[in-house]
Biopython code that builds the backbone (N, CA, C, O; Angstrom):
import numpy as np
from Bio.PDB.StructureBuilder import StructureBuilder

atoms = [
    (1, "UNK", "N", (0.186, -2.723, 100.706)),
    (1, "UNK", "CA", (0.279, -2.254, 99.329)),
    (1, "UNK", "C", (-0.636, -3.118, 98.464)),
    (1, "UNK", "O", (-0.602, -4.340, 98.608)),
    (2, "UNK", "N", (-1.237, -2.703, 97.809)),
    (2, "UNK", "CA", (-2.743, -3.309, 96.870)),
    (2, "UNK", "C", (-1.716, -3.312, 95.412)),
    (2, "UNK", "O", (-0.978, -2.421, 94.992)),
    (3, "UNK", "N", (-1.914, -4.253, 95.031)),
    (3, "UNK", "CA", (-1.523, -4.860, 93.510)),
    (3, "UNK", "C", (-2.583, -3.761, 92.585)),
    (3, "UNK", "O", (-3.446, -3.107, 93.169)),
    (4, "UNK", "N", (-2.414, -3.690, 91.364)),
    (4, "UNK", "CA", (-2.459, -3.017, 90.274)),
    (4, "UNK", "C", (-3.471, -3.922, 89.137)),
    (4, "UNK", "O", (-3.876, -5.068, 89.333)),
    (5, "UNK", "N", (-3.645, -3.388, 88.368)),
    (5, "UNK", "CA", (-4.495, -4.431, 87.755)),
    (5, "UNK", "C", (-3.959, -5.268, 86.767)),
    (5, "UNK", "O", (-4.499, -6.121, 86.063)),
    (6, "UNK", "N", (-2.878, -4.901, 86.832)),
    (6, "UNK", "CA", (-1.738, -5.379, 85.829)),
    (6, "UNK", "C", (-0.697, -6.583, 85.980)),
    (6, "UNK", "O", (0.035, -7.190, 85.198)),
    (7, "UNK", "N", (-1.125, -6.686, 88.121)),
    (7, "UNK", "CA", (-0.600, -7.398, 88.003)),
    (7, "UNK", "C", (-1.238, -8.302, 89.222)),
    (7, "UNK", "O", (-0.663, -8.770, 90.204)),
    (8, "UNK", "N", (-2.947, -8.410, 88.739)),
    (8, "UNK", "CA", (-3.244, -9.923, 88.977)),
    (8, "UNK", "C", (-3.408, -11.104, 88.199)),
    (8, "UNK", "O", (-3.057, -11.064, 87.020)),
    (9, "UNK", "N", (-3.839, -12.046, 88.628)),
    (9, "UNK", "CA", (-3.677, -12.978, 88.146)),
    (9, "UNK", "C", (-5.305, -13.625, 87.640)),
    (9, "UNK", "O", (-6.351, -13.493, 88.276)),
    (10, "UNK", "N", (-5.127, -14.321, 86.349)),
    (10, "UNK", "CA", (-6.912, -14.306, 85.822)),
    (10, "UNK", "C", (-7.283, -15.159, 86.772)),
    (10, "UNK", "O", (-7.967, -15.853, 86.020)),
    (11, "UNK", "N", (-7.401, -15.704, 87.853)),
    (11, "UNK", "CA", (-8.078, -16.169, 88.912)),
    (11, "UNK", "C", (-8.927, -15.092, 89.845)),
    (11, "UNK", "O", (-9.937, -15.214, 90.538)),
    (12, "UNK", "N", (-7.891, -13.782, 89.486)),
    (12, "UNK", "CA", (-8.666, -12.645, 90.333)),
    (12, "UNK", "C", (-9.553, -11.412, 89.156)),
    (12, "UNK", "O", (-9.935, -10.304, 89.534)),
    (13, "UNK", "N", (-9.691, -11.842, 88.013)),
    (13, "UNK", "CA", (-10.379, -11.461, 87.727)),
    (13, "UNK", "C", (-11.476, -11.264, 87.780)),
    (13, "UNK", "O", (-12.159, -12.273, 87.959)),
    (14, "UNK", "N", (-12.170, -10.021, 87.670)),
    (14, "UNK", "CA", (-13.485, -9.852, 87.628)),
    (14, "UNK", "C", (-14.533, -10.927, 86.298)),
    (14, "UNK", "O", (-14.217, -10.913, 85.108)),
    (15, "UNK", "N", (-15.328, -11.477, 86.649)),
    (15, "UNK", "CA", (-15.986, -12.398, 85.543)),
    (15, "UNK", "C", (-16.476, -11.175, 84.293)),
    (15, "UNK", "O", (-17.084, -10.122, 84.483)),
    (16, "UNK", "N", (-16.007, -11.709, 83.102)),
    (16, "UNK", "CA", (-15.942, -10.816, 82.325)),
    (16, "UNK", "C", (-15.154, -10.068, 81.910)),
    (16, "UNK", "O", (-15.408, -9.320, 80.966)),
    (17, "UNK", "N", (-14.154, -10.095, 82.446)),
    (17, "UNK", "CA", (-12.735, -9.180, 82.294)),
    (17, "UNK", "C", (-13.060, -7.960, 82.428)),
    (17, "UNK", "O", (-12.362, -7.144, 81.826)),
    (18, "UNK", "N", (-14.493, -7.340, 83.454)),
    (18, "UNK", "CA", (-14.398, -5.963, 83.523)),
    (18, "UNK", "C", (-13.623, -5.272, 83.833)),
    (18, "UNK", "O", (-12.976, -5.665, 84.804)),
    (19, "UNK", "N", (-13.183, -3.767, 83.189)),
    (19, "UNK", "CA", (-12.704, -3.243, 83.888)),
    (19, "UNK", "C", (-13.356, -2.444, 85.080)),
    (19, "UNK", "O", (-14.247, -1.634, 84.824)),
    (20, "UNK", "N", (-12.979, -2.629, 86.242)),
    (20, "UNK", "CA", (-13.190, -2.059, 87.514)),
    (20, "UNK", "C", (-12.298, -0.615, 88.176)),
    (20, "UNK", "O", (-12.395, -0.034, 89.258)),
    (21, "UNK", "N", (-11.589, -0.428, 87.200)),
    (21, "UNK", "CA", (-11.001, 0.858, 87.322)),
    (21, "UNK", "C", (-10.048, 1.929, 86.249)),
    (21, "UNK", "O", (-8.916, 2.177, 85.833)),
    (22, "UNK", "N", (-11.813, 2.397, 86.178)),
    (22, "UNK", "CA", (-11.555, 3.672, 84.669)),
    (22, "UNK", "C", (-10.809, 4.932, 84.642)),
    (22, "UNK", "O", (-10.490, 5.482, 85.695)),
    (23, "UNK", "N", (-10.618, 5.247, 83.900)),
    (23, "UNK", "CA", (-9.720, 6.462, 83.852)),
    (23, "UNK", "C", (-8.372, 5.877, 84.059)),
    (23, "UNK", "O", (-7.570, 6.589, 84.664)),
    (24, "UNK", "N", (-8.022, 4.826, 83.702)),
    (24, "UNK", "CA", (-6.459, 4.133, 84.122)),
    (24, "UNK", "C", (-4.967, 5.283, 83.343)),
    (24, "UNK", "O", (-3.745, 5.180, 83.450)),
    (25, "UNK", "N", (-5.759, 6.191, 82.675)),
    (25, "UNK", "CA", (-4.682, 7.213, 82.331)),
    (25, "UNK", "C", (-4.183, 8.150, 83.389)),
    (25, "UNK", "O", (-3.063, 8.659, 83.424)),
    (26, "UNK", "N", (-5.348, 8.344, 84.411)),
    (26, "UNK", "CA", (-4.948, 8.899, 85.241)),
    (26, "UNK", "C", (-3.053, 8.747, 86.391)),
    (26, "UNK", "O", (-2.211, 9.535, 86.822)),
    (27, "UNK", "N", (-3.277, 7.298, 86.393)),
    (27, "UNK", "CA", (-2.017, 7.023, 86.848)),
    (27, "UNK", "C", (-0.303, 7.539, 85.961)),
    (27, "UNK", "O", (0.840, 7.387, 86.390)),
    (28, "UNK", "N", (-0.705, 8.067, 84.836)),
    (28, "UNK", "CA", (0.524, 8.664, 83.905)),
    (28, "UNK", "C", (-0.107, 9.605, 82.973)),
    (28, "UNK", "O", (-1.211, 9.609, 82.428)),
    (29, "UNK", "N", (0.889, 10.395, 82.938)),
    (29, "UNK", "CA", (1.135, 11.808, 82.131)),
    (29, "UNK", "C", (0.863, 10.900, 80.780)),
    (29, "UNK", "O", (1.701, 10.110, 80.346)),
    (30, "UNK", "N", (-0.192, 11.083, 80.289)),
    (30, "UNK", "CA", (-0.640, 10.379, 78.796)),
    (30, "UNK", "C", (-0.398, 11.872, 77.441)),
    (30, "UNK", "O", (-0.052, 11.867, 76.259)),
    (31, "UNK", "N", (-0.768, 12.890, 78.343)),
    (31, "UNK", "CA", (-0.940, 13.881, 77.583)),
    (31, "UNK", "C", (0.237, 14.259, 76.645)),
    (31, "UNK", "O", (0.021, 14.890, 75.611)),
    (32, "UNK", "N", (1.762, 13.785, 77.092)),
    (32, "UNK", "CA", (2.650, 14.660, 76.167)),
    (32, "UNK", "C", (3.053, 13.926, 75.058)),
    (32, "UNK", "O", (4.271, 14.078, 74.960)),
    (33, "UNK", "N", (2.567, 13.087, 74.030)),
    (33, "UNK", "CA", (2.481, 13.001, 73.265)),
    (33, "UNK", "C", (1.118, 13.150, 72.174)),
    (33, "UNK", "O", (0.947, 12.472, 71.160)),
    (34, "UNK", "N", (0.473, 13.930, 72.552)),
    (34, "UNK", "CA", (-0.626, 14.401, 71.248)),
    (34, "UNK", "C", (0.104, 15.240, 70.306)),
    (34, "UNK", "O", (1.300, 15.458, 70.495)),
    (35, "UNK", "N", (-0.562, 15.762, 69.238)),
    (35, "UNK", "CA", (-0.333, 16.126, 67.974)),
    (35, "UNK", "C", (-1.131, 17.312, 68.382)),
    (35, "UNK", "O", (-0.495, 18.361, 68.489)),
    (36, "UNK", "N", (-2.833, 17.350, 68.712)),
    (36, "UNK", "CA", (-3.538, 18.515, 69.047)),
    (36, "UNK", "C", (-3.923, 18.586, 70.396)),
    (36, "UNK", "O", (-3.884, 17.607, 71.141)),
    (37, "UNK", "N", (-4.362, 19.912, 70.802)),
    (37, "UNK", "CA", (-4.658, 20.536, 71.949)),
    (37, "UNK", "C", (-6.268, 20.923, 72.183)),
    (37, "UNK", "O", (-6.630, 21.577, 71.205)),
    (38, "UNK", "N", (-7.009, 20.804, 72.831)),
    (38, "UNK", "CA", (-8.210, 21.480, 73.239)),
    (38, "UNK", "C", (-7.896, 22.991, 73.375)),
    (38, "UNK", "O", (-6.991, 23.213, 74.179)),
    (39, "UNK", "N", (-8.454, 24.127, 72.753)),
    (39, "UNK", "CA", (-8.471, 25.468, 73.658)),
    (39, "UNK", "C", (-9.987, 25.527, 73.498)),
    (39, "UNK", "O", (-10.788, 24.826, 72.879)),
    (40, "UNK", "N", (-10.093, 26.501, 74.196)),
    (40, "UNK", "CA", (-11.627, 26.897, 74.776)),
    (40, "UNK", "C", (-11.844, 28.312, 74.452)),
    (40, "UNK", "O", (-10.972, 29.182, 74.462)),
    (41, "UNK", "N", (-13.498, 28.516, 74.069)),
    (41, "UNK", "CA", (-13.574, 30.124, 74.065)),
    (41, "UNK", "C", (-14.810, 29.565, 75.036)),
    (41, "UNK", "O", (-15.794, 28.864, 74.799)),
    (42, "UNK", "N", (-14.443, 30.024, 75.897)),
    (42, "UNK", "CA", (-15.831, 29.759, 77.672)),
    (42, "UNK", "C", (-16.911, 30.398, 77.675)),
    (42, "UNK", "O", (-17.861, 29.998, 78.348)),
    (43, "UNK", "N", (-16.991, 31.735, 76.777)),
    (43, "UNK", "CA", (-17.465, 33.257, 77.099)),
    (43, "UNK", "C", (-18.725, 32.066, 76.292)),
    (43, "UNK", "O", (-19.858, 32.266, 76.731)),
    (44, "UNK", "N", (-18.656, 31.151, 75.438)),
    (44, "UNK", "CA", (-19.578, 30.358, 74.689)),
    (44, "UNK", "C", (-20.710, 29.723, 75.387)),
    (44, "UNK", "O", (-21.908, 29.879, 75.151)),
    (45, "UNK", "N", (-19.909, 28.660, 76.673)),
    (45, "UNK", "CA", (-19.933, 27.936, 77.462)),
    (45, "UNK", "C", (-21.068, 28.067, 77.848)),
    (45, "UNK", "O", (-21.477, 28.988, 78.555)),
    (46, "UNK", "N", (-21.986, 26.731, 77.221)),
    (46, "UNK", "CA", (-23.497, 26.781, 78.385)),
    (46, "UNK", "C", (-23.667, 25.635, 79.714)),
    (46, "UNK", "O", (-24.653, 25.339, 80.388)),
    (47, "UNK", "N", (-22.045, 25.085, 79.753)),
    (47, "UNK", "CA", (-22.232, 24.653, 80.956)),
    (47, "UNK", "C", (-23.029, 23.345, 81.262)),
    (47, "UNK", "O", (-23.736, 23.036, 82.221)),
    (48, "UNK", "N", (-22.629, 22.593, 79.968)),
    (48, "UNK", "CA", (-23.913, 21.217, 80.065)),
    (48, "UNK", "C", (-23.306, 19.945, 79.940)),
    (48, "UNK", "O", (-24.024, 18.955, 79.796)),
    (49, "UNK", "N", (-21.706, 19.817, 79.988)),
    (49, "UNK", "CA", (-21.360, 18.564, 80.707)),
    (49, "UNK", "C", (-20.911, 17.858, 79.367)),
    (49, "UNK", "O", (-20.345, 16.766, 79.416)),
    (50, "UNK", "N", (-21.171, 18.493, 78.170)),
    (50, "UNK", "CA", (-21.501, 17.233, 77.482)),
    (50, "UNK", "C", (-20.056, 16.319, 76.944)),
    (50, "UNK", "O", (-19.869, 15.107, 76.835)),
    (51, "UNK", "N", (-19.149, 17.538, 76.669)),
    (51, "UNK", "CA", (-18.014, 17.558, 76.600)),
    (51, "UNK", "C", (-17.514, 16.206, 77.259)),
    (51, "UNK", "O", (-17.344, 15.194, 76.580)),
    (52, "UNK", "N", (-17.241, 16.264, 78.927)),
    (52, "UNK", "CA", (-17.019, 15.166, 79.341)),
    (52, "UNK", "C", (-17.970, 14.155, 79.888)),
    (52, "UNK", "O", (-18.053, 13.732, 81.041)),
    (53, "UNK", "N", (-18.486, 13.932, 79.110)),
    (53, "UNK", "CA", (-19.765, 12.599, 79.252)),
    (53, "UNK", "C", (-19.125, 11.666, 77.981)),
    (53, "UNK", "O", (-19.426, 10.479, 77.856)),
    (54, "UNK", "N", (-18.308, 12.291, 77.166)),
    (54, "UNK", "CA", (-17.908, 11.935, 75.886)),
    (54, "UNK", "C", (-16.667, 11.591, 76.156)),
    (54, "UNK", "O", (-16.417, 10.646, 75.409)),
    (55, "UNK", "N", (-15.931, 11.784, 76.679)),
    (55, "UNK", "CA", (-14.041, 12.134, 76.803)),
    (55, "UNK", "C", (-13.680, 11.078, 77.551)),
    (55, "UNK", "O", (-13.508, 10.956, 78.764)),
    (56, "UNK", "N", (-13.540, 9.890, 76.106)),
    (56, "UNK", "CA", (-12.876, 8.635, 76.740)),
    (56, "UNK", "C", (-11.941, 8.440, 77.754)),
    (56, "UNK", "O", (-12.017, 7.410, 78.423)),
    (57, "UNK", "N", (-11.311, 9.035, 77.914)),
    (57, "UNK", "CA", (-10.264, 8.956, 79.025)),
    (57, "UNK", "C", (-10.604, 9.919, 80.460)),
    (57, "UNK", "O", (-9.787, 10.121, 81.357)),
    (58, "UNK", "N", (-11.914, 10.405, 80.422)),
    (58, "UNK", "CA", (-12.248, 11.218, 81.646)),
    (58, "UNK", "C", (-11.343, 12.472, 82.502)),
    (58, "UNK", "O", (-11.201, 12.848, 83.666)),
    (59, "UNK", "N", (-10.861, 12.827, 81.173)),
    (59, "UNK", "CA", (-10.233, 13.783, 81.612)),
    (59, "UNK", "C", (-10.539, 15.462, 81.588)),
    (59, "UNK", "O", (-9.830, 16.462, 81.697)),
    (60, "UNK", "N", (-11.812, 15.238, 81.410)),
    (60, "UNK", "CA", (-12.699, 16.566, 81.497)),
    (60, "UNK", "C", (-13.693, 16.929, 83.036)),
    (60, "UNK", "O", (-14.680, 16.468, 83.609)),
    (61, "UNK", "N", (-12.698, 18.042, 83.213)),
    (61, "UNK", "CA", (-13.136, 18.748, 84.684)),
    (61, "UNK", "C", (-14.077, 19.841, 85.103)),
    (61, "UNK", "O", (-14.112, 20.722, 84.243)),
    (62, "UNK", "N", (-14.704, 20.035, 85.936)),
    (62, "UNK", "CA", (-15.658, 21.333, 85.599)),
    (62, "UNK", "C", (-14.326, 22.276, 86.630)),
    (62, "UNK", "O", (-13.698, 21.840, 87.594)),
    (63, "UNK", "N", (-14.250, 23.472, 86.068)),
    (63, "UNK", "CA", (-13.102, 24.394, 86.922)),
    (63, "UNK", "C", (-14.268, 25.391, 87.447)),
    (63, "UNK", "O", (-15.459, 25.536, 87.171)),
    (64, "UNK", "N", (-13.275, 26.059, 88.415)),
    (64, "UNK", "CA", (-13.854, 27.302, 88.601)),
    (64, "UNK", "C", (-14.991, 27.811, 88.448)),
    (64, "UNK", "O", (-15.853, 27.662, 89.314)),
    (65, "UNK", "N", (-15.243, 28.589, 87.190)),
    (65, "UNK", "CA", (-16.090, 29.220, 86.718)),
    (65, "UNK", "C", (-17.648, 28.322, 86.651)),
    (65, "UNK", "O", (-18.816, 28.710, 86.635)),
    (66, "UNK", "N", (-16.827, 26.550, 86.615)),
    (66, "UNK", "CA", (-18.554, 26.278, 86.412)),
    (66, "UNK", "C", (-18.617, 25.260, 84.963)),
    (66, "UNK", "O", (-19.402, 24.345, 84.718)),
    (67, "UNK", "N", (-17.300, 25.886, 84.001)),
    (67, "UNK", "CA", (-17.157, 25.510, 82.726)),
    (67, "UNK", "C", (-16.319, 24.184, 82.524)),
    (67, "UNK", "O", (-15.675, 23.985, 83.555)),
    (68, "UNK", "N", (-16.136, 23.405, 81.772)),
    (68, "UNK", "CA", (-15.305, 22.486, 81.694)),
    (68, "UNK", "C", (-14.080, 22.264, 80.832)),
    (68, "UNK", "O", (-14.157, 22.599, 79.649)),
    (69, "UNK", "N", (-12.701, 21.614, 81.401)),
    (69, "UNK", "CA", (-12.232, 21.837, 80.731)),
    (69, "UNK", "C", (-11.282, 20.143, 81.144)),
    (69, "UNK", "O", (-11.594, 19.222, 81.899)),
    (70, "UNK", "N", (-9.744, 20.407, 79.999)),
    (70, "UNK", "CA", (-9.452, 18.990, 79.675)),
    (70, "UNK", "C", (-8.274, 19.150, 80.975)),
    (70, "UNK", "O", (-7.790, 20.199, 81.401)),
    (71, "UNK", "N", (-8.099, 18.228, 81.272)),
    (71, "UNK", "CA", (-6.503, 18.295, 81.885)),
    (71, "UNK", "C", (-5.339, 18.052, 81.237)),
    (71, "UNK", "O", (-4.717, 17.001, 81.392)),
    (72, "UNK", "N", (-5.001, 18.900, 80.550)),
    (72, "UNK", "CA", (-4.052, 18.337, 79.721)),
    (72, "UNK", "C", (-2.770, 17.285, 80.307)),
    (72, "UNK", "O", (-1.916, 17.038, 79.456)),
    (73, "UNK", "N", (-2.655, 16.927, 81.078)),
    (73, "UNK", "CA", (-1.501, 16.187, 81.512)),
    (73, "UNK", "C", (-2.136, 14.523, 80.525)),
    (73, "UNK", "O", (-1.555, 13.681, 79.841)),
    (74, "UNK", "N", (-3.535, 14.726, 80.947)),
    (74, "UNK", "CA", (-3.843, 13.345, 80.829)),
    (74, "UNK", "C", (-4.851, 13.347, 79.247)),
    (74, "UNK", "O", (-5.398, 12.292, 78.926)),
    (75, "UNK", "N", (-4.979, 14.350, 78.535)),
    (75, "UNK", "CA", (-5.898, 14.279, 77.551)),
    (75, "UNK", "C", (-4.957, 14.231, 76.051)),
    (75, "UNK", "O", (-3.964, 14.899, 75.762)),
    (76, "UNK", "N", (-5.575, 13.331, 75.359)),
    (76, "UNK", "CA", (-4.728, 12.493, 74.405)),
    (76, "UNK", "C", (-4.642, 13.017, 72.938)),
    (76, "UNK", "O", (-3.864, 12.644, 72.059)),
    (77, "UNK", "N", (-5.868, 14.210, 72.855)),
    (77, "UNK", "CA", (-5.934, 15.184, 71.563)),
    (77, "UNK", "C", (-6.730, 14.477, 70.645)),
    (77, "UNK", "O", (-6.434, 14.358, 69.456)),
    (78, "UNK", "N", (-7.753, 13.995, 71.183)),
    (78, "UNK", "CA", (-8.605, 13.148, 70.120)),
    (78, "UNK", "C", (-9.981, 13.975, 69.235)),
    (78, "UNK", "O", (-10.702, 13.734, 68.266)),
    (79, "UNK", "N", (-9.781, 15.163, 70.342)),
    (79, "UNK", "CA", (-11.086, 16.153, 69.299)),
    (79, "UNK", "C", (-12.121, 15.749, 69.437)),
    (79, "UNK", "O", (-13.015, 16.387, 68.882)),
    (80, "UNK", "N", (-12.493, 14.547, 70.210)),
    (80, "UNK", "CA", (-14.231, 13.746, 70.530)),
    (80, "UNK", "C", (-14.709, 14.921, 71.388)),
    (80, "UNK", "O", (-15.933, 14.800, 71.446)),
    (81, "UNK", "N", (-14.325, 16.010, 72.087)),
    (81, "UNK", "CA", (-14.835, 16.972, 72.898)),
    (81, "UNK", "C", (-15.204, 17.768, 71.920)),
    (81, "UNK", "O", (-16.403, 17.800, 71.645)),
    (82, "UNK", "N", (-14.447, 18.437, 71.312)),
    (82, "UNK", "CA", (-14.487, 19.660, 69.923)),
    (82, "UNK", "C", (-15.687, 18.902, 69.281)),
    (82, "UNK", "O", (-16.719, 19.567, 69.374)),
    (83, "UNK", "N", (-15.854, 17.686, 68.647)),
    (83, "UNK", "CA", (-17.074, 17.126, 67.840)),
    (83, "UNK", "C", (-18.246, 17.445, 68.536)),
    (83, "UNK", "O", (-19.173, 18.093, 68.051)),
    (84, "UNK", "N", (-18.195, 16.866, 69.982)),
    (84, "UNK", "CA", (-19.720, 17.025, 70.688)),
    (84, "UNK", "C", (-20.015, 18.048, 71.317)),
    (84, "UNK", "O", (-21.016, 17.990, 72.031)),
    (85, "UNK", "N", (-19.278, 19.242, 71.255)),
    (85, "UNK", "CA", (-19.626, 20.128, 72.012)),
    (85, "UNK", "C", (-20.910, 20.906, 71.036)),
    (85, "UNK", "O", (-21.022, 21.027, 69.817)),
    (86, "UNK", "N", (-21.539, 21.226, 71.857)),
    (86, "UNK", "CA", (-23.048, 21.526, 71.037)),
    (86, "UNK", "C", (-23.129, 23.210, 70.885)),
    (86, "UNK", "O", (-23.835, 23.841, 70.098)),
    (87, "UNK", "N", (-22.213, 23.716, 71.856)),
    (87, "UNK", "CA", (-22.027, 25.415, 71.854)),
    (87, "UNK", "C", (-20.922, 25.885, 70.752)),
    (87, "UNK", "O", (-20.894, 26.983, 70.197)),
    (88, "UNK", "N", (-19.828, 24.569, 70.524)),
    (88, "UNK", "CA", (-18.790, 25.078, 69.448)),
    (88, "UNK", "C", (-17.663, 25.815, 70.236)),
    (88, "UNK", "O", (-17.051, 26.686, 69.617)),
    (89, "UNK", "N", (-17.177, 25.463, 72.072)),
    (89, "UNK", "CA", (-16.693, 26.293, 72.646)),
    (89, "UNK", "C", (-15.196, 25.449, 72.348)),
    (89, "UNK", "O", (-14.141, 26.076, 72.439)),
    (90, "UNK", "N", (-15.201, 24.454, 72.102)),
    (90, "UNK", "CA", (-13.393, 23.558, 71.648)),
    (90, "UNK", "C", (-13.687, 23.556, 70.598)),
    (90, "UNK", "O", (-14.700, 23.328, 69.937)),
    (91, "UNK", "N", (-12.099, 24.008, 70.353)),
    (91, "UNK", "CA", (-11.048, 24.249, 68.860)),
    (91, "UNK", "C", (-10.117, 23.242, 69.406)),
    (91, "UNK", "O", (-9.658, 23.101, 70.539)),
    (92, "UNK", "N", (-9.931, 22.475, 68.144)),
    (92, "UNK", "CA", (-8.823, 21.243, 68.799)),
    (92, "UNK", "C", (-7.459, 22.243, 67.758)),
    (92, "UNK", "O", (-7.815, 22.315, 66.582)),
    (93, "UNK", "N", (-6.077, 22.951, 68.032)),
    (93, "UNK", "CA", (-5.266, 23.116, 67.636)),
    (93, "UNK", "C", (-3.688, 22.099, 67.431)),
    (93, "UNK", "O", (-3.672, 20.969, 67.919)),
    (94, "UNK", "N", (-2.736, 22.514, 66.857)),
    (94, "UNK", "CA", (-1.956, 21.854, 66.844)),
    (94, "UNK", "C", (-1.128, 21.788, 67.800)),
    (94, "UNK", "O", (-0.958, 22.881, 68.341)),
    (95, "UNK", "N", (-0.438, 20.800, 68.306)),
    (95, "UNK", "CA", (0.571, 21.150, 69.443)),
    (95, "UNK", "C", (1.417, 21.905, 68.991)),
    (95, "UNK", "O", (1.551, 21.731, 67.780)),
    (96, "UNK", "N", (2.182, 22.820, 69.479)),
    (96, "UNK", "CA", (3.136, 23.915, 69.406)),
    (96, "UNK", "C", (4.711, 23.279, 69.518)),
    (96, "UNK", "O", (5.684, 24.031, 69.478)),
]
sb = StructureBuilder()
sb.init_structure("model")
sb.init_model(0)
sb.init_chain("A")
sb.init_seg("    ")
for serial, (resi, resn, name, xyz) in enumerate(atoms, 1):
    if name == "N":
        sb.init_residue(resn, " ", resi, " ")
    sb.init_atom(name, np.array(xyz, "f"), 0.0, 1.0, " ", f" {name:<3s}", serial, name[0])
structure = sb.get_structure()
């Protein structure tokens, strides 16, 4: 069983205190407390990544079709996708 990063000790730190393992939201459901939601109109979608090149928490996936989208389990409702999207295909809404 491999320790966590949480719980070494600053002797085993990386010099610099890098972090060496991103997306640390991934390990928990971060998503159910946002306020807003990503929806998508795709039919927009030119398919250029930019979305998640931006999406601090790396929770932007290319699905299916080719297009990208958030995972909501793990995406925090910050709207930095909706800002950079250059097609205008995210609407950040309210949570329901």
């Amino acid at each position: 069983m491999s320790k966590s990063e949480f719980e070494l000790t600053w002797q085993e730190l990386e010099p610099g205190c890098i972090v060496t393992e991103p997306g640390n939201a991934v390990s928990y459901k971060t998503g159910d407390w946002r306020s807003q939601r990503p929806t998508y109109k795709f039919e927009r979608c030119i398919k250029c990544g930019v979305c998640q090149l931006f999406c601090p928490e790396g929770c932007i996936k290319k699905n299916e079709d080719g297009c990208f989208e958030a995972d909501l389990y793990h995406c925090k409702g910050c709207g930095i996708c909706a800002t950079e999207c250059p097609a205008y295909v995210i609407t950040m809404e309210d949570e329901a």
